[in-house]
DSSP file (Angstrom, degrees, kcal/mol; ACC not computed):
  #  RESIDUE AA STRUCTURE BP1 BP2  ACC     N-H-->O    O-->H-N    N-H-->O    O-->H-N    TCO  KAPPA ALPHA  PHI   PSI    X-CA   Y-CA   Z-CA
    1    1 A X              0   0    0      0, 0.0    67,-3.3     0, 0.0     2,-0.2   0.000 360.0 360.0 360.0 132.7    6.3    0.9   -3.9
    2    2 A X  E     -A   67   0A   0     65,-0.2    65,-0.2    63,-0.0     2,-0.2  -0.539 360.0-175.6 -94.2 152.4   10.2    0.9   -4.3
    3    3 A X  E     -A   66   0A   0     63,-1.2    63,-2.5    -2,-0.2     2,-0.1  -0.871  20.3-139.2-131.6  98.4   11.7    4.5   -4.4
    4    4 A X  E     -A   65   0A   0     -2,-0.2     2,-0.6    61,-0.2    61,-0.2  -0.519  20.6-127.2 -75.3 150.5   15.2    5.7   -4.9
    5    5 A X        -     0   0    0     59,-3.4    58,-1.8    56,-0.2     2,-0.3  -0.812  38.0-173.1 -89.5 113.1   16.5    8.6   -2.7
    6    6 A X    >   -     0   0    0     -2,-0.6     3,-2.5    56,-0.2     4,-0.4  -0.543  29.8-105.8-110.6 167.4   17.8   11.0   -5.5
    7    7 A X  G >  S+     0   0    0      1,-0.3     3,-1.5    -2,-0.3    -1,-0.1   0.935 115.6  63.8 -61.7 -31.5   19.7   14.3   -4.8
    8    8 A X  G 3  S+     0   0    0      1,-0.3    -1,-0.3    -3,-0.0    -3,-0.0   0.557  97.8  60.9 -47.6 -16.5   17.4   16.5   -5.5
    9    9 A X  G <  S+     0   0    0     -3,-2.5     8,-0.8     2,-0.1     2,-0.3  -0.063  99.6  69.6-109.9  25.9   15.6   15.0   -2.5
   10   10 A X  B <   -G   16   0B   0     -3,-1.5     6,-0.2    -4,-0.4     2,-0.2  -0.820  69.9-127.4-140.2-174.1   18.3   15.8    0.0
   11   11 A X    >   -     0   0    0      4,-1.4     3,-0.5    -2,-0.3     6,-0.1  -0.525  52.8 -83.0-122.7 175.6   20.2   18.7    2.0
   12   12 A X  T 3  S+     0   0    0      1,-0.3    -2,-0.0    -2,-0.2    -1,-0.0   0.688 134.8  58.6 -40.0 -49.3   24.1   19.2    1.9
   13   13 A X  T 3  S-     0   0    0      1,-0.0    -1,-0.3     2,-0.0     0, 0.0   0.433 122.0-115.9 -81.8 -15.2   24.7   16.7    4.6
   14   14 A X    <   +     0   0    0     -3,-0.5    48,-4.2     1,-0.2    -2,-0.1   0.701  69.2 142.1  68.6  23.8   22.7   14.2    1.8
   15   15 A X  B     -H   61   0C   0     46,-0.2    -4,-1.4     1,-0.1     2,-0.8  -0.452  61.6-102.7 -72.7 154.5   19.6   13.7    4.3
   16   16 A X  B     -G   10   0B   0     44,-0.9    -6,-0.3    -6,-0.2    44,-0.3  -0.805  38.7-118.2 -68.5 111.9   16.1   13.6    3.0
   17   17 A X    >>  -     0   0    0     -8,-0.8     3,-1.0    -2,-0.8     4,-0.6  -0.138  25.9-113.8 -65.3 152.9   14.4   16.8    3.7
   18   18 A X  T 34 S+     0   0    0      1,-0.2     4,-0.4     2,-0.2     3,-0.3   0.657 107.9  58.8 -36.4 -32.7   11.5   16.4    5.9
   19   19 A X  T >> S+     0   0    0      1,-0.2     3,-0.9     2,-0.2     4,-0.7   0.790  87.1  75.6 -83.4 -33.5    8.9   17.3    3.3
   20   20 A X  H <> S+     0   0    0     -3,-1.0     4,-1.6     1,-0.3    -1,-0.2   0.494  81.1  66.4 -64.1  -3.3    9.7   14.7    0.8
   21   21 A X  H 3X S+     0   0    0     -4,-0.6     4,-1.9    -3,-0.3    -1,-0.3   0.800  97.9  54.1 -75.0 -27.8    8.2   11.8    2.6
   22   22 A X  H <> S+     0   0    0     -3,-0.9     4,-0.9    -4,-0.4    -2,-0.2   0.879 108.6  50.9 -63.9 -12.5    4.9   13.4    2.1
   23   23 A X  H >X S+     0   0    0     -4,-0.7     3,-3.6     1,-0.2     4,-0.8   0.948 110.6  50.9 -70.5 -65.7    5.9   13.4   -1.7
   24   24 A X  H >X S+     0   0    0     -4,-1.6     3,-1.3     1,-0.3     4,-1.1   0.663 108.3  51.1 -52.1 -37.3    6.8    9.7   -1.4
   25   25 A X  H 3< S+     0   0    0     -4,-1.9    -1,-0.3     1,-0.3    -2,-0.2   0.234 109.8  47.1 -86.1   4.0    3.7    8.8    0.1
   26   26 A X  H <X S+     0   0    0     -3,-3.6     4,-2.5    -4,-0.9    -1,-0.3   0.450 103.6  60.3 -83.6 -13.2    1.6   10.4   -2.4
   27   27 A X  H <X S+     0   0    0     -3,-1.3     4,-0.9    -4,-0.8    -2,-0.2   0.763 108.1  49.7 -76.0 -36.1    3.4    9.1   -5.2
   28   28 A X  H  X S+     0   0    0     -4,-1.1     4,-0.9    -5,-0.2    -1,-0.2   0.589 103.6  53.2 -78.2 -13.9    2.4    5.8   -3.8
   29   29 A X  H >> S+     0   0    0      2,-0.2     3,-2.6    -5,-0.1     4,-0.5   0.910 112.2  49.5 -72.8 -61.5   -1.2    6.4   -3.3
   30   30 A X  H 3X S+     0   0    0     -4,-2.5     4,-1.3     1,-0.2    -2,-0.2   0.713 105.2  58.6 -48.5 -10.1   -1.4    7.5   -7.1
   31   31 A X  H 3X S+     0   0    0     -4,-0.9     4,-3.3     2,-0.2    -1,-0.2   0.929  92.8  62.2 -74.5 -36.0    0.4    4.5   -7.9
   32   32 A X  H X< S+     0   0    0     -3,-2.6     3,-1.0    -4,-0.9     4,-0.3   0.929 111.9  40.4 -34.6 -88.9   -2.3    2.4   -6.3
   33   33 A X  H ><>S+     0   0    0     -4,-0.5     3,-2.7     1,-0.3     5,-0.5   0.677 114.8  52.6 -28.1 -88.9   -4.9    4.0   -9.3
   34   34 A X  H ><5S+     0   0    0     -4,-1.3     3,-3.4     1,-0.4    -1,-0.3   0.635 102.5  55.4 -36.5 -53.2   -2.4    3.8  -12.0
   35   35 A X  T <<5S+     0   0    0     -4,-3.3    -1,-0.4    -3,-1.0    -2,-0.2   0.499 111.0  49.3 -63.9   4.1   -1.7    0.3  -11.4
   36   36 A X  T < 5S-     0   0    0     -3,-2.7    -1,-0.3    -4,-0.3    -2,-0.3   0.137 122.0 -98.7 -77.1 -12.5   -5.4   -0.3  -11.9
   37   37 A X  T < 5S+     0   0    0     -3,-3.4    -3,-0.2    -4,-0.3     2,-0.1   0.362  85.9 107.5  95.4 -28.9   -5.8    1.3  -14.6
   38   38 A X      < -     0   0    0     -5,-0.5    -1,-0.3    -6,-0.2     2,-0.2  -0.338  58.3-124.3 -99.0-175.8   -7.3    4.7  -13.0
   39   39 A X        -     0   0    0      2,-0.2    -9,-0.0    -6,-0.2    -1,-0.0  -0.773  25.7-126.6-119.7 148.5   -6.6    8.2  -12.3
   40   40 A X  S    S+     0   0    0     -2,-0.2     7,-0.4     7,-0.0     2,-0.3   0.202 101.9  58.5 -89.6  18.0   -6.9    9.5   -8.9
   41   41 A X  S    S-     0   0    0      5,-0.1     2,-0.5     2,-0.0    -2,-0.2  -0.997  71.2-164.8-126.0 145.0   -9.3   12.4  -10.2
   42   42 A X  B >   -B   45   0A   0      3,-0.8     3,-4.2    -2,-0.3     2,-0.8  -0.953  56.8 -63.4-141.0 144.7  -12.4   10.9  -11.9
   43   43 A X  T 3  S+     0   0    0     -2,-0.5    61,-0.0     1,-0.3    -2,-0.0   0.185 131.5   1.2 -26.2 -38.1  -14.2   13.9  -14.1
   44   44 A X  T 3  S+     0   0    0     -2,-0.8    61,-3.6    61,-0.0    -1,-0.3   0.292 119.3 101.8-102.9   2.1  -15.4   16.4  -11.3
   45   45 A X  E <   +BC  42 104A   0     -3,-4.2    -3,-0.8    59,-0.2     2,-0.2  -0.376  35.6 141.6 -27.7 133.7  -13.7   14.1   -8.3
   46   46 A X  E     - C   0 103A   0     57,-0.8    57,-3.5    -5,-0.2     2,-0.2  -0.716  38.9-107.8-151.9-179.4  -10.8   14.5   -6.5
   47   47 A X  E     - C   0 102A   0     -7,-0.4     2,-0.2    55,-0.2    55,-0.2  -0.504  23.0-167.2 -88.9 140.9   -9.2   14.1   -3.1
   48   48 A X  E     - C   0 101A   0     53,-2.0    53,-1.6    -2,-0.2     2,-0.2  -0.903  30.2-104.1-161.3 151.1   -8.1   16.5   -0.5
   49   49 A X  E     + C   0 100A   0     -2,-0.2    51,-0.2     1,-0.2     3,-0.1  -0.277  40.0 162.4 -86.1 116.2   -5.9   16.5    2.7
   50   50 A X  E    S+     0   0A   0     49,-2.2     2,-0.3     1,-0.3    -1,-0.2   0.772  73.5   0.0 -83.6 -49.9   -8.3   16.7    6.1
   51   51 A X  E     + C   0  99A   0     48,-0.5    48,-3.5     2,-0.0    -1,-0.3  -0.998  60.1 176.1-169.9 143.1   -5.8   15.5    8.3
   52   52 A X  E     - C   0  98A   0     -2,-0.3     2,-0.4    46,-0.2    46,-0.2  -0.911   2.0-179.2-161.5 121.3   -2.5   14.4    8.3
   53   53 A X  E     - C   0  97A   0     44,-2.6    44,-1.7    -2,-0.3     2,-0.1  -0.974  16.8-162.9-117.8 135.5    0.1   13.3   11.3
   54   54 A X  E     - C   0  96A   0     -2,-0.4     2,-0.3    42,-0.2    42,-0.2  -0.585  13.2-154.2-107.8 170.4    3.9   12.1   10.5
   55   55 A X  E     - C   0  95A   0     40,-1.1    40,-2.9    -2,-0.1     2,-0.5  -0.968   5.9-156.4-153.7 135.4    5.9   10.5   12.4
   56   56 A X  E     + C   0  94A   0     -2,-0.3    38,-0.2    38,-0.2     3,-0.1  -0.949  28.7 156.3-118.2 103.4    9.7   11.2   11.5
   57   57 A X        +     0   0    0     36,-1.1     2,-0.2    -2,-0.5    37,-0.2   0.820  59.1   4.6 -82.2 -28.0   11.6    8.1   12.8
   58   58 A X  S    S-     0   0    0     35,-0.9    -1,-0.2    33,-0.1     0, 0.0  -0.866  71.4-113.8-105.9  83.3   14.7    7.8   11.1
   59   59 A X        -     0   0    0     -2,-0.2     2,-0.3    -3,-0.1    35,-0.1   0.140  28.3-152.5 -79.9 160.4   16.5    9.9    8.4
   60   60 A X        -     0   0    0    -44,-0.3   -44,-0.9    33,-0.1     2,-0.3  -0.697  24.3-135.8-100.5 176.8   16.8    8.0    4.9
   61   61 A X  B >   -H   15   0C   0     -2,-0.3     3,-1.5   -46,-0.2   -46,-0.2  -0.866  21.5 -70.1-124.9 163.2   19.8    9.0    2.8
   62   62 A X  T 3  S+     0   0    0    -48,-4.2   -56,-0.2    -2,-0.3    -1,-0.1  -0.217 127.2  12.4  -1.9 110.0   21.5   10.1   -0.8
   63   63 A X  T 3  S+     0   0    0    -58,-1.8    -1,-0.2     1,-0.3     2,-0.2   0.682  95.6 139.0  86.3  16.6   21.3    6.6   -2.8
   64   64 A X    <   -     0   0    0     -3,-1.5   -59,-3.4   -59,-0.1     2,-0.6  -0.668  46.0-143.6 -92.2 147.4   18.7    4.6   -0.1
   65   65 A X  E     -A    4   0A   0    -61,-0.2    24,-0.7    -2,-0.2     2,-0.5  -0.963  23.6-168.1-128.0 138.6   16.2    2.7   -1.7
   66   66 A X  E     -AD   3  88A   0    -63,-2.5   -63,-1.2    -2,-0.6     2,-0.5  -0.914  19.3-139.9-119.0 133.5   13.2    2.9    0.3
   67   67 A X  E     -AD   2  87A   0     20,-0.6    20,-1.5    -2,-0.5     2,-0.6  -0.754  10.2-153.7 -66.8 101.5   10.1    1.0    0.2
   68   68 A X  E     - D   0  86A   0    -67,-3.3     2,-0.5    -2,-0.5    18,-0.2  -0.755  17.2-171.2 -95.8 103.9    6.5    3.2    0.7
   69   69 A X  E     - D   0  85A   0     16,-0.8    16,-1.4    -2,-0.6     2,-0.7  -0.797   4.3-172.5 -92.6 132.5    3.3    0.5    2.3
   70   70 A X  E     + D   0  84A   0     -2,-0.5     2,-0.3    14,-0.2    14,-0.2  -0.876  10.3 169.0-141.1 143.1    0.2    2.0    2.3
   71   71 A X  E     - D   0  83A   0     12,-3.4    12,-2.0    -2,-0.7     2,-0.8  -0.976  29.5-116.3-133.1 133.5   -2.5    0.5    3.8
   72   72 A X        +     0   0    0     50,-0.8    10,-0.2    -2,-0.3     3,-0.0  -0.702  20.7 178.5-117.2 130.3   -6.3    1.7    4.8
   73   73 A X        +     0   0    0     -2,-0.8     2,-0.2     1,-0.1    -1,-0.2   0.932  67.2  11.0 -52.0 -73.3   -7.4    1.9    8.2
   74   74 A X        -     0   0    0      2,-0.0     7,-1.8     0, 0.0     2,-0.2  -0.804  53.8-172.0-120.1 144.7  -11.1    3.3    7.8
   75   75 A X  B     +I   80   0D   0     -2,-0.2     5,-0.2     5,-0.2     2,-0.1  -0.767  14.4 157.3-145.3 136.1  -13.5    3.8    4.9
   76   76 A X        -     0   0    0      3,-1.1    35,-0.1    -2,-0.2    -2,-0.0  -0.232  55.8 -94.9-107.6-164.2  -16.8    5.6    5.1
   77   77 A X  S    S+     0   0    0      1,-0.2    34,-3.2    -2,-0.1    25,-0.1   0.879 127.5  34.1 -74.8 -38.7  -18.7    7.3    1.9
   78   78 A X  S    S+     0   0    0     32,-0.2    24,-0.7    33,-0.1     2,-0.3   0.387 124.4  35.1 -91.4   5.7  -17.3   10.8    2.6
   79   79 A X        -     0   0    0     22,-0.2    -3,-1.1    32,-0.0     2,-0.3  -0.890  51.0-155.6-149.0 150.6  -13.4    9.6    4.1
   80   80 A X  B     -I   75   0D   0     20,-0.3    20,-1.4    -2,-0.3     2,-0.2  -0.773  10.6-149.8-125.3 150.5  -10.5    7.2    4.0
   81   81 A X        +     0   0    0     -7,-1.8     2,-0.3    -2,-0.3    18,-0.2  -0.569  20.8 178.9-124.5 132.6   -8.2    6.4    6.5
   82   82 A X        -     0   0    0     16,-0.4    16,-3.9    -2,-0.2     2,-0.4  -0.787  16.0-164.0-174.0 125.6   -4.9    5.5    5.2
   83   83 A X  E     -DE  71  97A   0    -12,-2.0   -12,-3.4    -2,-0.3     2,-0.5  -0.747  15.8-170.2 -97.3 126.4   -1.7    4.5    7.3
   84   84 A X  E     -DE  70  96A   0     12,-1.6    12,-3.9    -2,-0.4     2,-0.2  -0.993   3.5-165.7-131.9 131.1    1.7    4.6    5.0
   85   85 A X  E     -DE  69  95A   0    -16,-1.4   -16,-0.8    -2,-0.5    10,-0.2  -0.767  11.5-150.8-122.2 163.2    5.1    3.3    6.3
   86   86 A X  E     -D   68   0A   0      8,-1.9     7,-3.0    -2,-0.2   -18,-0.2  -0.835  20.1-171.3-140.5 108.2    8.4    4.0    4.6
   87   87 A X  E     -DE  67  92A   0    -20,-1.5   -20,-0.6     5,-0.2     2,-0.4  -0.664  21.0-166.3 -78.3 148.9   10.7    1.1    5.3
   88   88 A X  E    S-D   66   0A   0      3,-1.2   -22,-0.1   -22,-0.2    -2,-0.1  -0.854  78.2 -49.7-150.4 119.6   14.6    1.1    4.3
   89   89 A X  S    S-     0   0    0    -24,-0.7     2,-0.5    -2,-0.4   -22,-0.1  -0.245 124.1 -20.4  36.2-120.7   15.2   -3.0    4.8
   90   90 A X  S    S+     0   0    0     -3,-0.2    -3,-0.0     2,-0.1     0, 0.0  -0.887 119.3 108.4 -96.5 128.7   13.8   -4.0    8.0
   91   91 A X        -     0   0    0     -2,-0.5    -3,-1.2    -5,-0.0     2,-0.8   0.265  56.5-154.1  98.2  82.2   14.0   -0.5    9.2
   92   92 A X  E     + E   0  87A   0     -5,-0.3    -5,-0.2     1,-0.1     3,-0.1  -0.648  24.6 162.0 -56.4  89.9   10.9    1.8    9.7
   93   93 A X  E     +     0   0A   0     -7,-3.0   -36,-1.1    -2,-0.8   -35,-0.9   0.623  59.8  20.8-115.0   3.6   12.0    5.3    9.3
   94   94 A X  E     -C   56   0A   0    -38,-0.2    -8,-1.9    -8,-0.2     2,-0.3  -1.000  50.4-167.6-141.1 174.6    8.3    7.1    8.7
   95   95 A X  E     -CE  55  85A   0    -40,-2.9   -40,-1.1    -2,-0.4     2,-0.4  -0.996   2.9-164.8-154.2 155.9    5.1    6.8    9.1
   96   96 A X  E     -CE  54  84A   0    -12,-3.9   -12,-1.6    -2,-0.3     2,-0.6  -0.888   7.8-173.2-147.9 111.5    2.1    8.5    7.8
   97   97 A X  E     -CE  53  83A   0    -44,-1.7   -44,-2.6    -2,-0.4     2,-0.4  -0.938  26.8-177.8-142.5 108.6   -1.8    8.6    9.0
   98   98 A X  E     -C   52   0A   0    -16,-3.9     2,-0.9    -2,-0.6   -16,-0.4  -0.912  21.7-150.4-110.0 113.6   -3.9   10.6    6.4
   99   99 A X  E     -C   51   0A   0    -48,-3.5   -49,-2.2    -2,-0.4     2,-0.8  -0.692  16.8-168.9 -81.7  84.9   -7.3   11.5    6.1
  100  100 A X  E     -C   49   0A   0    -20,-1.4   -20,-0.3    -2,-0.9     2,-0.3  -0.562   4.6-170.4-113.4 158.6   -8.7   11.9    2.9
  101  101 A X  E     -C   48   0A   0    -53,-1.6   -53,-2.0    -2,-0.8   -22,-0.2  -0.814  22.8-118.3-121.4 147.5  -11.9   13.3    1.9
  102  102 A X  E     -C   47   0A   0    -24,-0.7     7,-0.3     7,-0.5     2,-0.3  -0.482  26.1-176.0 -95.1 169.4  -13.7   13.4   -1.3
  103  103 A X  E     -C   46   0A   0    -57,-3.5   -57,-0.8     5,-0.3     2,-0.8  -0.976  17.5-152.5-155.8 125.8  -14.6   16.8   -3.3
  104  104 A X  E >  S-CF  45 107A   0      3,-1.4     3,-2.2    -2,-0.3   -59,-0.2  -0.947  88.6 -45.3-107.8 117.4  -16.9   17.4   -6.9
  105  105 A X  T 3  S-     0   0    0    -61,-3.6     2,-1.4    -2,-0.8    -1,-0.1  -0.126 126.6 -21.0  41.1 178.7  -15.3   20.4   -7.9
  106  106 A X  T 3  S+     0   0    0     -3,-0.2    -1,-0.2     0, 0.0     2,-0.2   0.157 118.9  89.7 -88.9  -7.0  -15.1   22.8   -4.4
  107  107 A X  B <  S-F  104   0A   0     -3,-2.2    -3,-1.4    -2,-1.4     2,-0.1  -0.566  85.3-110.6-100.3 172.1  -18.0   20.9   -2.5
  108  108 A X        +     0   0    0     -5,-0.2    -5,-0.3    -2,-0.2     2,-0.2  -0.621  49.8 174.5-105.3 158.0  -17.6   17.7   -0.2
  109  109 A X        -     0   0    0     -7,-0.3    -7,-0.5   -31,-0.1     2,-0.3  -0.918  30.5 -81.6-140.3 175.2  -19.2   14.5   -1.9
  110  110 A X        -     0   0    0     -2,-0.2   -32,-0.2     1,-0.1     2,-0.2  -0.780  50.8 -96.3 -74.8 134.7  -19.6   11.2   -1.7
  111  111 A X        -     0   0    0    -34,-3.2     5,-0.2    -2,-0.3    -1,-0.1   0.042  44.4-132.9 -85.2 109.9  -17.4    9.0   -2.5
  112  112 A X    >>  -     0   0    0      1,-0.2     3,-1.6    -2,-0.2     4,-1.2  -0.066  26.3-112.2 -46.6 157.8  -18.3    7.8   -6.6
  113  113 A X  H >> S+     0   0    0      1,-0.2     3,-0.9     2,-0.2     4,-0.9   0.880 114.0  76.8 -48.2 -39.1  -18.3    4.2   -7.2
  114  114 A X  H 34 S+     0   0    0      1,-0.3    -1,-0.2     2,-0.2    -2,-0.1   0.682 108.3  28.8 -69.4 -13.2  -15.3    4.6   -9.3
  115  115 A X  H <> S+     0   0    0     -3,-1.6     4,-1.4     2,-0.1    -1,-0.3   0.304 113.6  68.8-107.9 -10.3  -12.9    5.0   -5.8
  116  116 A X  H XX S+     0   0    0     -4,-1.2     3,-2.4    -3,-0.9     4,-1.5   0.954  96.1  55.8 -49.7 -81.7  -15.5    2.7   -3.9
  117  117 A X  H 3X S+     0   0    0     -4,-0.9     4,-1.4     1,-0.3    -1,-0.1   0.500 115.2  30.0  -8.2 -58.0  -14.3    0.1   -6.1
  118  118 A X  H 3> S+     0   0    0     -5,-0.4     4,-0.7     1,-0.2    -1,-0.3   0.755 109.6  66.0 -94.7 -14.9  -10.7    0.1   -5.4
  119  119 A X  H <X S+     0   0    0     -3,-2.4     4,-0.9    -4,-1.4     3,-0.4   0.825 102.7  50.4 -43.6 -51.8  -11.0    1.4   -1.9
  120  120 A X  H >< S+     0   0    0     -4,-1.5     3,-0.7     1,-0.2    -2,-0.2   0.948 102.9  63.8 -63.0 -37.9  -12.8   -2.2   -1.0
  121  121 A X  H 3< S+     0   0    0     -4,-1.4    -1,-0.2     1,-0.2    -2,-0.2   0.858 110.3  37.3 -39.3 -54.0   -9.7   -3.9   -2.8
  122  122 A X  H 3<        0   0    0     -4,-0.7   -50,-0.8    -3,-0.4    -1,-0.2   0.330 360.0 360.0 -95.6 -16.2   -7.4   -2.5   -0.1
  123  123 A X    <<        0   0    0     -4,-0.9    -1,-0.2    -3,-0.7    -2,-0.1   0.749 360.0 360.0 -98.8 360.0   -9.3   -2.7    2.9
């Protein structure tokens, strides 16, 4: 998924702050669903962050357009595993290896058919 770096997403110096790569890289999971057709909440469903390591190689700037791959490592019933890069050209400046786990309304579940589905697409 293409991304422009807008100002609002930078410091003085016109850096990306540090936190907005997690943004990009959720904007890009939901994009997966949307481009399908789905929502990533499905009526008492949703996702939430178990575990999550970055890895800050690069800074991107003011006016970059950066590219977000996301790709999934593992998937059980209750987990996915899902690795995201953030590319600017040939250039790897993050990386992102996220554990998410499914939840009906405040208890852990298994994961409904309705994310099976598109989970298998991708692995």
């Amino acid at each position: 998924m293409k991304i422009r770096v807008y100002y609002e997403d930078t410091d003085v110096g016109g850096r990306v702050y540090h936190s907005k790569y997690l943004n990009y890289c959720e904007r890009a999971r939901s994009e997966i669903f949307f481009q399908e057709g789905k929502k990533p909440v499905y009526e008492d469903y949703h996702f939430v962050i178990r575990k999550l390591t970055a890895h800050y190689y690069a800074p991107a700037y003011f006016a970059d357009i950066l590219d977000v791959k996301t790709k999934i490592t593992k998937l059980s019933r209750i987990s996915v595993e899902i690795e995201q890069t953030i590319w600017r050209e040939e250039e790897k400046i993050f990386a992102l290896d996220i554990t998410l786990v499914c939840l009906k309304g405040e208890r852990p579940a298994r994961f409904p058919d309705y994310f099976m589905e598109l989970f298998r697409k991708l692995v």
